[in-house]
Structures are given as structure tokens and as C-alpha cells.
Backbone as CSV, one residue per row, in Angstrom:
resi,resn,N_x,N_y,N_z,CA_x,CA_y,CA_z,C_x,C_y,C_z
1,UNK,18.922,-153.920,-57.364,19.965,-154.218,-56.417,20.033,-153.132,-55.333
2,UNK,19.844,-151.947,-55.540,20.000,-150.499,-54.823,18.608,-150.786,-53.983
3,UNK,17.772,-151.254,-54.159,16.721,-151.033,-53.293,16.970,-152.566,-52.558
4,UNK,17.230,-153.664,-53.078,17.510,-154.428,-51.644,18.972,-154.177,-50.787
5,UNK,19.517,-153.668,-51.177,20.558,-152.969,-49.948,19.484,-151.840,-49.531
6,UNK,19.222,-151.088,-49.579,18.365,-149.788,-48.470,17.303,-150.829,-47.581
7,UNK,16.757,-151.522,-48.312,16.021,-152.463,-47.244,16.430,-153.378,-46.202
8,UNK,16.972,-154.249,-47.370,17.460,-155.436,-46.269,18.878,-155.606,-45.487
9,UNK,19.600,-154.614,-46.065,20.743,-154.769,-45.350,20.939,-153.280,-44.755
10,UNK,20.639,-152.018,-45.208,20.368,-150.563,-44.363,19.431,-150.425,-43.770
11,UNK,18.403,-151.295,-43.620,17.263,-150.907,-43.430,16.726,-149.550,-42.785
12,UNK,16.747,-148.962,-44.366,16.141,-147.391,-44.126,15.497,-147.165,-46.065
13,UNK,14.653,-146.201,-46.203,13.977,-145.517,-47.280,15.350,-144.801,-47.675
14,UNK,14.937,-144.109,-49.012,15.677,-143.824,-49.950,15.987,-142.407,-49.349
15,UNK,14.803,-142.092,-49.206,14.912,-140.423,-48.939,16.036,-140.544,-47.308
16,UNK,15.598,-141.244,-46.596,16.767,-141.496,-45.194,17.833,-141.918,-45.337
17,UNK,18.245,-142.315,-46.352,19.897,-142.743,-47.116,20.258,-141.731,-47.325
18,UNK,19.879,-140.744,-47.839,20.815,-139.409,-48.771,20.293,-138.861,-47.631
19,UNK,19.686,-138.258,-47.223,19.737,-137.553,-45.975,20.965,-137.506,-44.843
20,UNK,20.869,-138.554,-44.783,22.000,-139.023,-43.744,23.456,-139.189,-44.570
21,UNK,23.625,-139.130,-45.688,25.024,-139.170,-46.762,25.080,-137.922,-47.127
22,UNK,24.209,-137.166,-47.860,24.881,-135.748,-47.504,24.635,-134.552,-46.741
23,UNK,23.849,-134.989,-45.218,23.503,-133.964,-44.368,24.101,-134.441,-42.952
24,UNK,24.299,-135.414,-43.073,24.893,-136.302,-41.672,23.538,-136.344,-40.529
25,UNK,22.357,-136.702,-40.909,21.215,-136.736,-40.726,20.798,-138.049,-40.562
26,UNK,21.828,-138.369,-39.245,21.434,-140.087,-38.455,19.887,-140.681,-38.542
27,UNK,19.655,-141.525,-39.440,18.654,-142.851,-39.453,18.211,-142.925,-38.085
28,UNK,16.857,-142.736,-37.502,16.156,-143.103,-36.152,16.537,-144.774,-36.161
29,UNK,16.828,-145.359,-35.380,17.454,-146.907,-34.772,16.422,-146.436,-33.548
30,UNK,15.432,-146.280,-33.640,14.819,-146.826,-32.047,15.897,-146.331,-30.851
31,UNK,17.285,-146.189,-30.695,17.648,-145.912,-29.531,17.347,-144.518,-28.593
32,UNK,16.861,-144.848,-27.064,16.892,-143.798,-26.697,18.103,-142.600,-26.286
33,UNK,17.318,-141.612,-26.402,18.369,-140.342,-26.462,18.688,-140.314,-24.321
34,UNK,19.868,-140.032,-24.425,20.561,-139.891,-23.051,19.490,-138.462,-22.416
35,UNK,19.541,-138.830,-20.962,18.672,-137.863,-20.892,19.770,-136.689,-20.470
36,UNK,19.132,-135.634,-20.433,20.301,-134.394,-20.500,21.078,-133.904,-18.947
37,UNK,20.198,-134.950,-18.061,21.327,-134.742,-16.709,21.798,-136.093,-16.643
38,UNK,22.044,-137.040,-17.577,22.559,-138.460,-17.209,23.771,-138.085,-16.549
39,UNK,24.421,-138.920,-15.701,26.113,-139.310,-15.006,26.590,-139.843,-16.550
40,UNK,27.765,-139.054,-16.314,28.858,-139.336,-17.481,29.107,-140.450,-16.335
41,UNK,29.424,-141.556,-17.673,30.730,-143.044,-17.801,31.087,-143.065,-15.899
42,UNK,32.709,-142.625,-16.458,33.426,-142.341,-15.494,33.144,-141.455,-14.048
43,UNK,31.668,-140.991,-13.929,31.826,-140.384,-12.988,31.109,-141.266,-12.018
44,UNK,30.245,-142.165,-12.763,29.572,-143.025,-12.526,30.732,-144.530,-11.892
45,UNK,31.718,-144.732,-12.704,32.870,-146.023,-12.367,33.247,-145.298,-10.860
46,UNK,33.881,-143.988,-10.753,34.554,-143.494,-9.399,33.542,-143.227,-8.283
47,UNK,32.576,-143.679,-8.477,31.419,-143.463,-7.260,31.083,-145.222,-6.794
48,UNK,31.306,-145.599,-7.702,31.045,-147.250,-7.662,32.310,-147.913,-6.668
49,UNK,33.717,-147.940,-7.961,34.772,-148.570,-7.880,35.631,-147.621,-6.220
50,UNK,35.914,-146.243,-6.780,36.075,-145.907,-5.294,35.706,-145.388,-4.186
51,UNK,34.626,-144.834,-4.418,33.742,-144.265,-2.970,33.267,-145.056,-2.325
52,UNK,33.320,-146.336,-2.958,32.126,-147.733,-2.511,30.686,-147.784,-2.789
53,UNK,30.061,-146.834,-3.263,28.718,-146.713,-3.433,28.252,-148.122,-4.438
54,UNK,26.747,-148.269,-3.635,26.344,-149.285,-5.186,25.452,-148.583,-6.273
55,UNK,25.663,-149.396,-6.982,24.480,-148.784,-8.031,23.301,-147.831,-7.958
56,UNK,22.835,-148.681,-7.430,21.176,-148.398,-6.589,21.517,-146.649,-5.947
57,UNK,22.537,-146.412,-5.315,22.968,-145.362,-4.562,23.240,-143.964,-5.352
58,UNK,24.087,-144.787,-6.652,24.382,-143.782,-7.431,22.900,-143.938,-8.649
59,UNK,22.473,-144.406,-9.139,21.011,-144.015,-9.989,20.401,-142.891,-9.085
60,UNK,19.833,-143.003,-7.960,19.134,-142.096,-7.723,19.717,-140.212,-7.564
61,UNK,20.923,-140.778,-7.575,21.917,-139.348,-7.398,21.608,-138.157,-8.251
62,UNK,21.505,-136.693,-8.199,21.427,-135.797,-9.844,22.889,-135.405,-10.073
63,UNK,23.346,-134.988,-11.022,24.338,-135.153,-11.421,25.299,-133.979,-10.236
64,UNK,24.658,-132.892,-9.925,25.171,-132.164,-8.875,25.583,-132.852,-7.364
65,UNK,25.054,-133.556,-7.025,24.877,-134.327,-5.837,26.289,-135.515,-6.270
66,UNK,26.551,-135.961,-7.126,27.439,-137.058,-7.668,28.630,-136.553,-7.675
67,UNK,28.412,-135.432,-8.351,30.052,-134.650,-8.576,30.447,-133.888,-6.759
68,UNK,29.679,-133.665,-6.108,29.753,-133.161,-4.258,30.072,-134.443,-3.737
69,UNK,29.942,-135.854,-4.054,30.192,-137.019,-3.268,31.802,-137.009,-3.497
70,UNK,31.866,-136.761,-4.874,33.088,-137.429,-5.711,34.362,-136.064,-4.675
71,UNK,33.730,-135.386,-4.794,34.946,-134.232,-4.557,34.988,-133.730,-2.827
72,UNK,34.248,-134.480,-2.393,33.706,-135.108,-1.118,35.276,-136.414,-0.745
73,UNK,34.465,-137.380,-1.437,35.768,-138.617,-1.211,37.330,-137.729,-1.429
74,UNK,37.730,-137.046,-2.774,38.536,-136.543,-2.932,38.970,-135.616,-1.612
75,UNK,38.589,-134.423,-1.183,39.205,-133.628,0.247,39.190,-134.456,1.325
76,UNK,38.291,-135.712,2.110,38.208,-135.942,3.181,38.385,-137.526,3.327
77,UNK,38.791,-137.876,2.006,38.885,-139.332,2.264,37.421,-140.263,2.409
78,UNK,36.524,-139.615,2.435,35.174,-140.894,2.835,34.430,-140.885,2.088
């Protein structure tokens, strides 16, 4: 029974179960890792929703350049 739960419903090995239960040693899921200058969330919504920028405008941005727009709109209004 213990080995079709780790398979089919955790799908992870035995040794990656206790790892992760008593080391807090997250199971790889394929997801990629954020890269380390991503735009936080919200800094990303207030460049969109109120500066007017589109998407396209803000992706290419580095995170220094995003936070100078933002605090940009903030002193001068534009």
C-alpha cells in the first residue's frame, strides 16, 4: 500500500519522501526556478495597471530600470 501512494499518488521514490518529511527537502516538480532579477508580482501590476506600460514594455525592463519608471510615475506624474 506504502509504495502505491509514493508512486501513484506522490509521485516520488522513497528516499525523496523522507527527505523532504524530515529535512524539508522539496521533491524536483520540473518547475522552473525564478530567475534571480525577475520583477516581483506587484511591481510588475503598477507598471502595467498604472504607468500604462504593456507587457512587452515591461519584460524587457531589469529590475533597476522598473523600480526608476515606477518612482518616476510616482514624483512627476508620467
Amino acid at each position: 500500500m506504502w509504495a502505491h501512494i509514493l508512486r501513484d499518488h506522490l509521485q516520488v521514490e522513497e528516499g525523496v519522501f523522507w527527505a523532504c518529511a524530515q529535512d524539508g527537502v522539496k521533491p524536483d516538480r520540473g518547475m522552473p526556478s525564478a530567475p534571480a532579477e525577475a520583477l516581483p508580482a506587484d511591481l510588475v501590476y503598477l507598471l502595467i495597471s498604472r504607468v500604462g506600460l504593456d507587457e512587452a514594455q515591461v519584460a524587457e525592463m531589469s529590475k533597476d530600470e522598473a523600480v526608476a519608471r515606477v518612482q518616476r510615475y510616482w514624483t512627476e506624474g508620467s
